[in-house]
N, C-alpha and C positions, 0 to 999 in steps of 0.2 A: 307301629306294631301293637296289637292286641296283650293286654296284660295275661300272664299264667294265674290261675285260682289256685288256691292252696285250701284246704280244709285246715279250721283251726277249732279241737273243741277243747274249752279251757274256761273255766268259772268265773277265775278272776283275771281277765287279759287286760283290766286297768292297770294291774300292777306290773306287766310285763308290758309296757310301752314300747319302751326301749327296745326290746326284740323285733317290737311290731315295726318300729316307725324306719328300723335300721334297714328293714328287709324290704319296706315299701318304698325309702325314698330314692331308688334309682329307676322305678320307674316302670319295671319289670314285671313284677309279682305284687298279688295283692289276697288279703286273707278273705276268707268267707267261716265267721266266727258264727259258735255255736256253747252256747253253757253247758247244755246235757243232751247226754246221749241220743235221746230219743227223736229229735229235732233234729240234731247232728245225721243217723239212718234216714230220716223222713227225708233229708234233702239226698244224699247220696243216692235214695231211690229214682228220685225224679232227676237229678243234675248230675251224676257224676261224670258225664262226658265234658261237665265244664271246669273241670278243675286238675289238676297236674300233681299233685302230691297233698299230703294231709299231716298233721302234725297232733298226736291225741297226748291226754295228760291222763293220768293215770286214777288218780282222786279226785276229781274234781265234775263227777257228772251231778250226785244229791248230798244232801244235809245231813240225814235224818235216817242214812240207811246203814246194812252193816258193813264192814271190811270186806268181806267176800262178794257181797252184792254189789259194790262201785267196782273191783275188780271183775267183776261179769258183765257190766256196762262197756268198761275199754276192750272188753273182747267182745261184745256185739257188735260195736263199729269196726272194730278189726275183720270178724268173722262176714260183717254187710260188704268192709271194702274187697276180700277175697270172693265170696258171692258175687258180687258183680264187675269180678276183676274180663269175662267176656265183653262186657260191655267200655270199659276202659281200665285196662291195667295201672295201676297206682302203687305209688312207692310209700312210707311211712313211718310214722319213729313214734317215738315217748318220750315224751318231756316232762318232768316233774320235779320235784323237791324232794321230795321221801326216800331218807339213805336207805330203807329196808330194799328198794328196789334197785339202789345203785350199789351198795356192796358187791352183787355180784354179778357183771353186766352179761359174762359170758352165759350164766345160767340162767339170766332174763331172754337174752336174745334166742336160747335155744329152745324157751318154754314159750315165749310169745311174740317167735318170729319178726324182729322188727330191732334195730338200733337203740337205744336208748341216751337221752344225753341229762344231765343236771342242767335245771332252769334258775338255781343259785347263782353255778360258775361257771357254765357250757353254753353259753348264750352262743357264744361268735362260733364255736365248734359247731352246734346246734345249725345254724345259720349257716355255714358254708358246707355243710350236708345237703340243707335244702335245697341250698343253689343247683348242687352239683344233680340230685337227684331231680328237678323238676329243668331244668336243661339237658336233660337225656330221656324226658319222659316224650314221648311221640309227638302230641301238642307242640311242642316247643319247638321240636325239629320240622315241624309246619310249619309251623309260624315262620321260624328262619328261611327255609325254602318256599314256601311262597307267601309272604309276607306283603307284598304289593298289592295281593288280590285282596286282603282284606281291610285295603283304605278306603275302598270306595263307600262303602257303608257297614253300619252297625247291624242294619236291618239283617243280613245274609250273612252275618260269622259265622251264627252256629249249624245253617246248613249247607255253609261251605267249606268246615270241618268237618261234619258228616263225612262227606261229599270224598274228603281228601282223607279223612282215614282209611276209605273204602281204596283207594287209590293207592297208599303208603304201604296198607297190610294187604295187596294183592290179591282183593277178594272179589275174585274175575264171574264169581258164580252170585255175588251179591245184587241180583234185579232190582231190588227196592231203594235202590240208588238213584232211580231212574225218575221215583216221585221227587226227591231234593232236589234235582235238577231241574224238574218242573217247577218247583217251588221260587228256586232261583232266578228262570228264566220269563217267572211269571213280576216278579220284582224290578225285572231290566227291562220289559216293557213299559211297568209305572214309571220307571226312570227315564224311558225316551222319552215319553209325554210329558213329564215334569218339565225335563231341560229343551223341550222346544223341538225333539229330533221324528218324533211321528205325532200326529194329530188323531188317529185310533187309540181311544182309551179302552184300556184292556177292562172286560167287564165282568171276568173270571171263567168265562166259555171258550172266547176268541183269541186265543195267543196263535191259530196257525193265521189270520186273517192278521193280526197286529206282525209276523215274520212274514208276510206275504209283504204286505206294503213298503216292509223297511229290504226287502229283497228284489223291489220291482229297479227295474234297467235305471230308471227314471232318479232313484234316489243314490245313483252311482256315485252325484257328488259328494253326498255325505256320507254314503256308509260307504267302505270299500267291498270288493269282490271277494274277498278272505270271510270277511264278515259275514257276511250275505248267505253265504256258502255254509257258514259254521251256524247262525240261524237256524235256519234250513231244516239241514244236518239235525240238531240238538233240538231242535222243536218236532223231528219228524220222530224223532226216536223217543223223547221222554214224553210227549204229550198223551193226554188221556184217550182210549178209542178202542175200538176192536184191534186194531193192529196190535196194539201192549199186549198183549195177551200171546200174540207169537212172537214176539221179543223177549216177553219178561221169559217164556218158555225154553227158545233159544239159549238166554243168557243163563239162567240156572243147570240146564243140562251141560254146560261148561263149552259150548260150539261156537261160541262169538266172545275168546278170551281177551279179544284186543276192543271191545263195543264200548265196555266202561272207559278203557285209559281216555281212545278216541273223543267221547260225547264230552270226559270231563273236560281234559285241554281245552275241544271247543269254547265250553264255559270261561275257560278262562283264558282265549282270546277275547271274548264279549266283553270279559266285566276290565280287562285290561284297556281294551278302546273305548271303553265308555269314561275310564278313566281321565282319556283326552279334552273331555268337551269343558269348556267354561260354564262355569252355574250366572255368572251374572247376569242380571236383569236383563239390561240391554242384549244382549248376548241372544238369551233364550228368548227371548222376543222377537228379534231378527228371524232366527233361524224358525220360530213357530212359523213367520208370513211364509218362509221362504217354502219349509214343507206342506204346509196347508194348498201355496198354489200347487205344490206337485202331487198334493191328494186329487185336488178338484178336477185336475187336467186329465188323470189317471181316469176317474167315473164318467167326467163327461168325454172321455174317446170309449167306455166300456158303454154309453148309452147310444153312439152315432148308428 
């Protein structure tokens, strides 16, 4: 299963080891560290659908600046995480050292929305916050619920979380879903070719011609008739064309609420059977002769 990202921005995270190493060594969660603020926004801009909770410290973004201005820096990442909480809703705290801020935790949490824990003595409280909050953050209850699908490769997590937020949060009118699936289904074509199962390399145009071949009568042995079917299916509907254009239409005006759940399952009957195949050598060498002969036989009955 796929590790959870956590936002960590903190100056000095050499000195809090111990937090780091306690929370990474099961294997679960892993931070994505950041010294100052401004770095810490620049990636939430572009990544925040990869990470599952964040963790800010309060002092710790510049040198050289005043008390009010570092305190305007933890509420710009604050205020970036709530801005882009459409895009992925995210949980959060404060971690710091500085009694001025833990004296009074109730009128911290009510002034800048967010838990606060001491990074002196709160370490393990701190840490099983985290836990709790990025195991209830949506990612995670992905991951748990389909968590198979994302063994087959690295390449397809992050548009197979896409894919399956659109899915989780019931966004039946989300058409643009329909490219990640393309995207997807364009990667499980390299992947037949790779391991030996079609001899049509996909050339970035031909994915109905690469789902024709692995859905001809002829390849019954190796692919099943589910498979075939779900192809088909999820290539006719996410592929590039005129037709997209009365689907993506369709599915925005909310008349086709069940197109998404449909196309995505498809996807992930594919990427579950592709799961099946043996990658070794021998293996996919076999199996290259054996499809290769049923391409050839396939063109030479399409020239008689």
């Amino acid at each position: 299963m796929s590790k959870q990202r956590v936002l960590w921005v903190e100056d000095t995270p050499e000195l809090l080891s111990n937090f780091k190493n306690g929370i990474e060594e099961d294997g679960q969660i892993e931070f994505v560290i950041f010294t100052d603020s401004a770095s810490a926004i620049n990636y939430l801009e572009s990544s925040i659908e990869e990470i599952s909770a964040a963790v800010l410290d309060i002092e710790s973004f510049t040198s050289d600046v005043s008390e009010e201005e570092t305190k305007n820096s933890f509420c710009r990442v604050r205020d970036c995480i709530i801005e882009l909480k459409f895009r992925n809703p995210i949980e959060y705290f404060a971690f710091t050292g500085k009694g001025k801020y833990l004296s009074d935790k109730a009128s911290f949490r009510e002034e800048y929305g967010c838990e606060i824990f001491d990074k002196n003595f709160q370490s393990i409280e701190a840490e099983k916050f985290l836990k709790e909050i990025v195991d209830g953050h949506i990612t995670t209850q992905i991951l748990h619920k389909y968590g198979d699908a994302f063994g087959l490769s690295k390449d397809i997590g992050s548009d197979l979380l896409s894919i399956l937020l659109v899915l989780e949060r019931q966004e039946w009118k989300n058409n643009g879903v329909f490219n990640q699936i393309r995207k997807v289904l364009e990667w499980a074509m390299k992947f037949c070719n790779k391991i030996g199962l079609s001899p049509v390399v996909f050339s970035g145009t031909n994915l109905t011609e690469c789902s024709m071949f692995l859905g001809n009568v002829a390849m019954s042995e190796f692919v099943p008739l589910y498979i075939q079917r779900s192809f088909h299916s999820a290539v006719s509907i996410a592929n590039d064309g005129s037709h997209r254009l009365s689907i993506d239409s369709i599915v925005k005006k909310g008349e086709a609420p069940y197109l998404i759940r449909s196309t995505t399952f498809e996807l992930l009957s594919i990427i579950n059977w592709l799961k099946t195949f043996s990658s070794d050598k021998m293996d996919v060498l076999d199996r290259s002769v054996q499809t290769k002969e049923i391409y050839n036989k396939i063109h030479q009955n399409k020239n008689k």
